[in-house]
C-alpha positions in Angstrom: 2.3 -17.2 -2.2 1.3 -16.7 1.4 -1.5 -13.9 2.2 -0.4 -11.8 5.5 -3.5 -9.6 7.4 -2.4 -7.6 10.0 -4.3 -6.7 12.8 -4.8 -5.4 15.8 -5.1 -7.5 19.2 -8.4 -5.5 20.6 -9.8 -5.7 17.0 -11.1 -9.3 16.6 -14.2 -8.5 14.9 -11.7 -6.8 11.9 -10.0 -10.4 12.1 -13.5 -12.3 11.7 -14.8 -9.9 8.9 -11.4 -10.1 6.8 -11.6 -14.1 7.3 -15.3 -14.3 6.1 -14.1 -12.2 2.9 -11.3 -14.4 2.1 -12.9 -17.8 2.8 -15.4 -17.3 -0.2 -12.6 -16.5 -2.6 -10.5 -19.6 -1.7 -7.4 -17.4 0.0 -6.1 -17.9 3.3 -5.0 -15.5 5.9 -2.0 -15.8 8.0 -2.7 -13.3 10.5 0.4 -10.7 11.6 -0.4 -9.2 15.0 0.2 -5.6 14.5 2.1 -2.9 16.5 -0.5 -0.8 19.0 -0.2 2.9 19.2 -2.0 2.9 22.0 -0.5 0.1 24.2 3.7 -0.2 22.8 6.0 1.7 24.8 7.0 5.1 22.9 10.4 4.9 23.1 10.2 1.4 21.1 8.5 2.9 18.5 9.7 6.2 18.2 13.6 4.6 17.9 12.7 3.5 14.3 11.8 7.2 13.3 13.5 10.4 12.2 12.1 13.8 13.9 11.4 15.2 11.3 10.9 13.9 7.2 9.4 15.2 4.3 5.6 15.4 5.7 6.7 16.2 8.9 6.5 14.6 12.2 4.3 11.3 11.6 1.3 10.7 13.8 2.0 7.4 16.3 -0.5 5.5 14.9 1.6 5.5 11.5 4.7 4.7 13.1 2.6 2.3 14.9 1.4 1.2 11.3 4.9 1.0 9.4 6.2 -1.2 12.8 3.3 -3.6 11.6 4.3 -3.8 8.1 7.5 -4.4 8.9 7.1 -7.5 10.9 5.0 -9.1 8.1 7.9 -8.3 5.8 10.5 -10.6 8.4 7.7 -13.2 8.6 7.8 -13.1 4.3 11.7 -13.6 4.0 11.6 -16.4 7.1 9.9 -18.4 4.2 11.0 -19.1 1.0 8.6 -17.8 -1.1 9.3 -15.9 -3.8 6.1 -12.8 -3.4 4.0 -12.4 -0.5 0.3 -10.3 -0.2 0.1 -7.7 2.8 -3.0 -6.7 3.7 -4.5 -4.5 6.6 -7.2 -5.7 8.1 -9.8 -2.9 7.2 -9.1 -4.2 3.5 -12.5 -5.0 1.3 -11.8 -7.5 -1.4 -13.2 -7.8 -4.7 -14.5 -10.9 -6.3 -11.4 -10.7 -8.5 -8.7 -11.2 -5.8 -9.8 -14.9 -5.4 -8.0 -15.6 -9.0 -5.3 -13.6 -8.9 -4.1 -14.1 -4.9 -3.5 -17.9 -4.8 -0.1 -17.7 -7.0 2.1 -15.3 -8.4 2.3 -16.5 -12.0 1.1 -13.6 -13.5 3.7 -11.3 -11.5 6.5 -10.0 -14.0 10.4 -10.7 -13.0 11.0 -7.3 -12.8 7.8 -6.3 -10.4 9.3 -5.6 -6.5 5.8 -4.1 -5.4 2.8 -4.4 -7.1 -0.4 -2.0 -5.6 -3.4 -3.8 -5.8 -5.3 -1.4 -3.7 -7.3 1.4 -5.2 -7.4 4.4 -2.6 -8.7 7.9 -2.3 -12.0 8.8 -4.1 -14.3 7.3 -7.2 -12.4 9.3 -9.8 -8.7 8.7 -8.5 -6.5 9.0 -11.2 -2.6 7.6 -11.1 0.4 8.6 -14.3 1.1 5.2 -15.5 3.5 4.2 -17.5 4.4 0.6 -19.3 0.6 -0.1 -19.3 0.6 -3.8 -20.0 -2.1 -6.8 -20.0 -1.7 -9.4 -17.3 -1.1 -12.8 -18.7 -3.9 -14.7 -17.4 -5.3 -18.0 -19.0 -9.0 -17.0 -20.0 -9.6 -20.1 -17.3 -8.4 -17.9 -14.7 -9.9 -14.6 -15.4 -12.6 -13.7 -12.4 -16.3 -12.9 -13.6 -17.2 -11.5 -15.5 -14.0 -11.9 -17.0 -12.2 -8.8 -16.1 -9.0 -7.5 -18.2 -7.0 -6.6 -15.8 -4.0 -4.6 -16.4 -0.4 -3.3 -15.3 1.3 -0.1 -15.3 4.6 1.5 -13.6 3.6 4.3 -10.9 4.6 7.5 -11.9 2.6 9.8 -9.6 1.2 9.6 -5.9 -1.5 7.1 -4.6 -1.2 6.3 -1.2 -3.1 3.8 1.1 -1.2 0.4 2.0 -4.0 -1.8 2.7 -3.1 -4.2 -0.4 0.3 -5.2 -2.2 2.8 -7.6 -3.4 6.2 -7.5 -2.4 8.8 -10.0 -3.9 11.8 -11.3 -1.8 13.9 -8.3 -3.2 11.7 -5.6 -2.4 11.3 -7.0 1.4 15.1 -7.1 1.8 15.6 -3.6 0.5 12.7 -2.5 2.8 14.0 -3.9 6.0 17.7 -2.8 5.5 16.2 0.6 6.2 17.2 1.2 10.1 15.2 4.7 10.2 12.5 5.6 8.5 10.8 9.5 7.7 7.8 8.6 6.1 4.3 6.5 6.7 4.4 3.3 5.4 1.9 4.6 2.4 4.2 7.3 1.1 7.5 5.3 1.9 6.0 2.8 -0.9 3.9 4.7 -3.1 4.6 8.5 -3.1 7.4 9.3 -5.2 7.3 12.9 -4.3 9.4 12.6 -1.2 9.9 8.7 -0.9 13.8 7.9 -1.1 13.2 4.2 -1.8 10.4 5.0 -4.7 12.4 4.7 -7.7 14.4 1.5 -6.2 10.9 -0.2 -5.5 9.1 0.9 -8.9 6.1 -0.2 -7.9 3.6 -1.4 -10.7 -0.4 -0.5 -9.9 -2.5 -3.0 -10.8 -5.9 -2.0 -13.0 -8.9 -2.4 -11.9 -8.0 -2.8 -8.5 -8.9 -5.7 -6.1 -9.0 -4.2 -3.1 -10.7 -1.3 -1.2 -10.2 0.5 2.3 -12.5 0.4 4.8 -12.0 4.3 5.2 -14.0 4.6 1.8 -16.9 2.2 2.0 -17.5 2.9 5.8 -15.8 3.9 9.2 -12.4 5.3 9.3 -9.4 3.7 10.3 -8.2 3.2 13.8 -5.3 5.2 13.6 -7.1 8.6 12.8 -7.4 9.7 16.3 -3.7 10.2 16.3 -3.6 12.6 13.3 -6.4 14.7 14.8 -3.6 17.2 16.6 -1.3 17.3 13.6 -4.0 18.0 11.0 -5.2 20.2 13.2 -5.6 24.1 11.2 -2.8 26.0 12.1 1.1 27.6 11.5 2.3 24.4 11.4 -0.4 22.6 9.1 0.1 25.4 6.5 3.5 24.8 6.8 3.4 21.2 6.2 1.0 21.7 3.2 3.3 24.1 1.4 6.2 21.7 1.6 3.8 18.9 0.1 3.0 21.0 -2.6 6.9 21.8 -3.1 7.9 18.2 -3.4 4.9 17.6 -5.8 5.6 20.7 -7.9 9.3 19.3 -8.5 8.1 16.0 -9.4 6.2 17.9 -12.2 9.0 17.9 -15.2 9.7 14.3 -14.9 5.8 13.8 -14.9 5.7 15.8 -18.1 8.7 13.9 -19.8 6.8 10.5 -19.0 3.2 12.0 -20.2 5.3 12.8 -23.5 7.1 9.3 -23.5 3.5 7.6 -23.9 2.7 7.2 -20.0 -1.4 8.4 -18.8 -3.0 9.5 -16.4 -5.2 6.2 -15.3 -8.8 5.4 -13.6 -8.3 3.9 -11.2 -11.1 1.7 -10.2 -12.7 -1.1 -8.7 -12.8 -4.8 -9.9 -16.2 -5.9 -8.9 
């Protein structure tokens, strides 16, 4: 199972810091350059894009960001393996990703994406349902021996720094020829994501994986957000249509919390 970092030409000290994580926990990198905001001709990028979607118009940096993604999915199906790890190249790993990143044993046949990221703050939680044990050898389990488990996403957690995608879930991903979402909510917010419910994407817990953006400096791409979040008519009007989309998702969130599904931790390995 190959491991894919993508990063940024002018960012070589992200490239060296990712490298000296991995190196400890046995994993190699195959870097993915990715697409710059600041330097790729707009018209390239913003060809791939609706104007308009569900959050609004997206920021050029996550256009920028999805552009990336996507190159490291072709590079996956060039291969023939049957997952692949993305990661972003602000990532933080966890001791725990050294045992679990060098095959894809413990993936379930049914799994198209698994998130093995944990983002937003300490106390995120995320509706899981399914809630299964990996099947790890007691031999593989990382110290101290963590149980890690599995459960079905059934509520938003955004932040792509981290995931598994098998062939399936690549192929389904690039036959999109427009896309109205940032790469986070296109994968994991099934609020307004089309391609949510055909991915299912499985959360991994604890998590083995970390952005930068919450153990130190933000990410590179939120200067271009700055005018958009900006306070203003059309901010409010953006937030009220989020909280439309997530007010909708709310039955089926209460069918599932009555079908045995829970809100989860989500946490850190160490």
């Amino acid at each position: 199972m190959r491991l894919y970092l993508i990063n940024l030409a002018r960012r070589p000290d992200r490239l060296a810091a990712t490298l000296r994580q991995a190196a400890p926990l046995g994993l190699s990198l195959e870097r993915v350059e990715a697409v710059d905001a600041a330097r790729e001709d707009a018209s390239t990028v913003d060809c791939w894009f609706q104007q308009g979607g569900p959050l609004g118009e997206i920021p050029r940096g996550d256009k920028a960001c999805l552009l990336s993604h996507r190159r490291a999915w072709e590079l996956f199906l060039a291969g023939g393996d049957a997952h692949a790890v993305f990661l972003e190249d602000d990532v933080r790993l966890s001791a725990g990703a050294g045992a679990l990143l060098k095959d894809d044993v413990w993936i379930p046949a049914d799994a198209g994406i698994v998130k093995l990221e944990h983002y937003g703050p300490p106390g995120q939680r995320v509706l899981l349902g399914d809630l299964r044990p990996l099947a790890l050898a007691p031999a593989r389990k990382p110290a101290p021996r963590e149980d890690f488990q599995m459960g079905r996403m059934l509520s938003r957690h955004t932040g792509a720094a981290a995931y598994i995608l098998s062939r399936g879930a690549a192929q389904m991903l690039l036959g999109e020829t427009r896309f109205d979402l940032p790469v986070d909510h296109l994968l994991f917010n099934p609020n307004n994501s089309k391609l949510f419910a055909k991915l299912a994407p499985w959360q991994l817990v604890p998590a083995i994986a970390r952005q930068k953006e919450f153990v130190g400096a933000k990410s590179d791409i939120e200067g271009t957000r700055t005018r958009l979040r900006a306070f203003g008519l059309s901010y409010v009007r953006r937030e009220l249509v989020r909280l439309g989309y997530d007010l909708k998702l709310l039955p089926r969130q209460i069918m599932a919390l009555l079908g045995g599904a829970r809100f989860t931790r989500i946490k850190t390995a160490s």
